[in-house]
C-alpha positions as CSV (number, residue, x, y, z in Angstrom):
1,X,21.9,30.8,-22.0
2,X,18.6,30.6,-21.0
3,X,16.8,27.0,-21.0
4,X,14.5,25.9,-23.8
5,X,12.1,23.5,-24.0
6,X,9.2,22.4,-27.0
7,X,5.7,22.2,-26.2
8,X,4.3,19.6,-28.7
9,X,0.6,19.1,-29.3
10,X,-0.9,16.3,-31.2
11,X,-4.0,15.7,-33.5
12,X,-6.8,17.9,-32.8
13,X,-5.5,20.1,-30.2
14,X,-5.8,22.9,-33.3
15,X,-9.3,22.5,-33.0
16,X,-9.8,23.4,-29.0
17,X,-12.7,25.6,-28.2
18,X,-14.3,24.4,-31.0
19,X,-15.0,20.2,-29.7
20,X,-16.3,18.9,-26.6
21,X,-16.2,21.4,-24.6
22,X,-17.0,19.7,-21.6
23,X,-13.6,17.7,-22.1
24,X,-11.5,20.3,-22.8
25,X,-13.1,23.6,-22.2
26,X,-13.3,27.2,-24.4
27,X,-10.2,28.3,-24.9
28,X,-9.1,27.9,-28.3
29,X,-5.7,26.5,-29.5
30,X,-4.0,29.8,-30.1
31,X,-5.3,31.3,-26.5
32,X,-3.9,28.6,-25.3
33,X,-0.2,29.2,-26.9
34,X,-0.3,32.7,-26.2
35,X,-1.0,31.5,-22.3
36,X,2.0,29.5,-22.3
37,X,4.1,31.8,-24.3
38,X,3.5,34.8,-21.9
39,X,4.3,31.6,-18.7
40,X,7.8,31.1,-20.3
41,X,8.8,34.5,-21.3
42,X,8.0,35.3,-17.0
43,X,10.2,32.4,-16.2
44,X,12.8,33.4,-18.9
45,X,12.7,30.6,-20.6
46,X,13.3,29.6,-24.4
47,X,10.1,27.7,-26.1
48,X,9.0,26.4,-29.1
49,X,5.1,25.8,-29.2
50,X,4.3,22.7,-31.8
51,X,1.2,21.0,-33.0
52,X,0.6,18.5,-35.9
53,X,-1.9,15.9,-36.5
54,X,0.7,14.1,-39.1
55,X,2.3,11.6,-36.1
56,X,5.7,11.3,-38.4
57,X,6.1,15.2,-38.2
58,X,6.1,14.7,-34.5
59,X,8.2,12.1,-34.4
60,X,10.7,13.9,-36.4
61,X,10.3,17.1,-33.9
62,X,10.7,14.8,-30.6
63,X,13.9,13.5,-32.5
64,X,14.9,16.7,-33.5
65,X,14.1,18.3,-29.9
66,X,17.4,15.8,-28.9
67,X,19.7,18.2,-29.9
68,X,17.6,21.7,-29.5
69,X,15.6,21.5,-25.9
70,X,16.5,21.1,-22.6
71,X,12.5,19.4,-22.0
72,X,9.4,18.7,-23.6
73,X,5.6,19.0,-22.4
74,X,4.1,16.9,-24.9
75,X,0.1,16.5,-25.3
76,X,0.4,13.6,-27.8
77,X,-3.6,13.3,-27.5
78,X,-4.9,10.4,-29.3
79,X,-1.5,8.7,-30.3
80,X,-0.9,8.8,-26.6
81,X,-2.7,5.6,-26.7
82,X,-1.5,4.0,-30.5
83,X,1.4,5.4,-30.6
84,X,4.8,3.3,-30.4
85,X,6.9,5.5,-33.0
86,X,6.1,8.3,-30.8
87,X,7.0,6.8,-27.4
88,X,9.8,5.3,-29.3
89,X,11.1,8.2,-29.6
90,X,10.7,9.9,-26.6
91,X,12.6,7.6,-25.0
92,X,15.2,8.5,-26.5
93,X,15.1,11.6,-25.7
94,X,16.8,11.3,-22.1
95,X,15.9,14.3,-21.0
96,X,12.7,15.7,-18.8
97,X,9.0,14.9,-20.3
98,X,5.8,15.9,-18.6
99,X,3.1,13.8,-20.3
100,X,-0.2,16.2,-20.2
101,X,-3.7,15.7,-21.2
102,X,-6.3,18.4,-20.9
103,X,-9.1,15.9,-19.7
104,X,-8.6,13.6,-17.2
105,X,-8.2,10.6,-19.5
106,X,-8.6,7.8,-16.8
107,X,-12.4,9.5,-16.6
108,X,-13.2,8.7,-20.6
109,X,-13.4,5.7,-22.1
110,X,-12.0,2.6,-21.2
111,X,-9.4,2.8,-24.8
112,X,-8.0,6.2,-23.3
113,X,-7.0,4.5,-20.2
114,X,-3.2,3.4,-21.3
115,X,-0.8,5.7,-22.2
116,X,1.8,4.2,-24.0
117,X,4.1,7.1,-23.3
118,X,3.6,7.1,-19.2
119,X,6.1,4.5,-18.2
120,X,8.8,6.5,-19.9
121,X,8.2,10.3,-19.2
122,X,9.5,11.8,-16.1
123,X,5.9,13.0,-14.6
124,X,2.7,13.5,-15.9
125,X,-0.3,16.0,-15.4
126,X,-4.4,14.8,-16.8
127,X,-7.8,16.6,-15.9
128,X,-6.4,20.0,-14.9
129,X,-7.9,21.7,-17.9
130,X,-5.6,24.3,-19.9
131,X,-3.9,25.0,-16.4
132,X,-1.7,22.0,-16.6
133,X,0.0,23.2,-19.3
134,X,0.9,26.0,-17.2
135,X,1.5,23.1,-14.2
136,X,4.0,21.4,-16.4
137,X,6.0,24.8,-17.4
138,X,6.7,25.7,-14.1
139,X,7.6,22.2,-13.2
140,X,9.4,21.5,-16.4
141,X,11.4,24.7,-15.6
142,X,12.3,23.1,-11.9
143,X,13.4,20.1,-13.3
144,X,16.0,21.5,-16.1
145,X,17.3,23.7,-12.8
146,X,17.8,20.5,-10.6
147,X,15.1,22.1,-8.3
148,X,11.9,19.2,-8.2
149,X,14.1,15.8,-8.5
């Protein structure tokens, strides 16, 4: 069986290539899924790519994700930083979780600085642009194999 994992997006990721730009670049929110769609089908790997604004619809797919994924790359964007349902849930998850965040949050504002979800996912990628989400897939895809622990 191959391994699957859940890409979930938070608010206003829907509307990349449309806002600040110089944050988060051109490529628009559905580039962006077919980019990682085309990464996980070359690693032969199962994945489900998510995005709400509504934070109890992804809380229900992180609890959901329990039972159905292997890992989750998660881009909770701004509930990464009000957010305890969501890291609530995560934990209990017990399984990999790359935290990623298109912009290098630590070079924003001083509110964007704490992640309340860092201390309990297993790595973390910020400020590589869209690339990290290709970062985290191939690194999400070493973890499930046992190969980057």
């Amino acid at each position: 069986m191959n391994n699957k994992i859940i890409i979930i997006n938070g608010p206003n990721l829907n509307l990349l290539g449309e806002r600040e730009q110089s944050q988060y670049g051109s490529i628009t929110f559905d580039d962006l899924k077919k980019k990682c769609i085309e990464k996980t089908k070359e690693l032969k790997i199962d994945a489900e790519f998510f995005q709400s604004n509504v934070e109890g619809e992804i809380v229900s797919k992180i609890q959901d994700a329990r039972n159905n994924f292997d890992g989750i790359i998660i881009n909770a964007a701004g509930y990464t930083h009000t957010s305890v349902a969501i890291r609530d849930a995560l934990d209990v998850f017990k399984k990999p979780i790359i935290e990623l965040h298109i912009s290098n949050i630590y070079k924003r504002e001083e509110f964007r600085h704490k992640s309340l979800i860092s201390n309990i996912v297993t790595g973390g990628i910020f400020g590589l642009g869209s690339e990290g989400y290709i970062l985290a897939i191939i690194s999400l895809e070493k973890m499930i194999k046992n190969e980057n622990r």
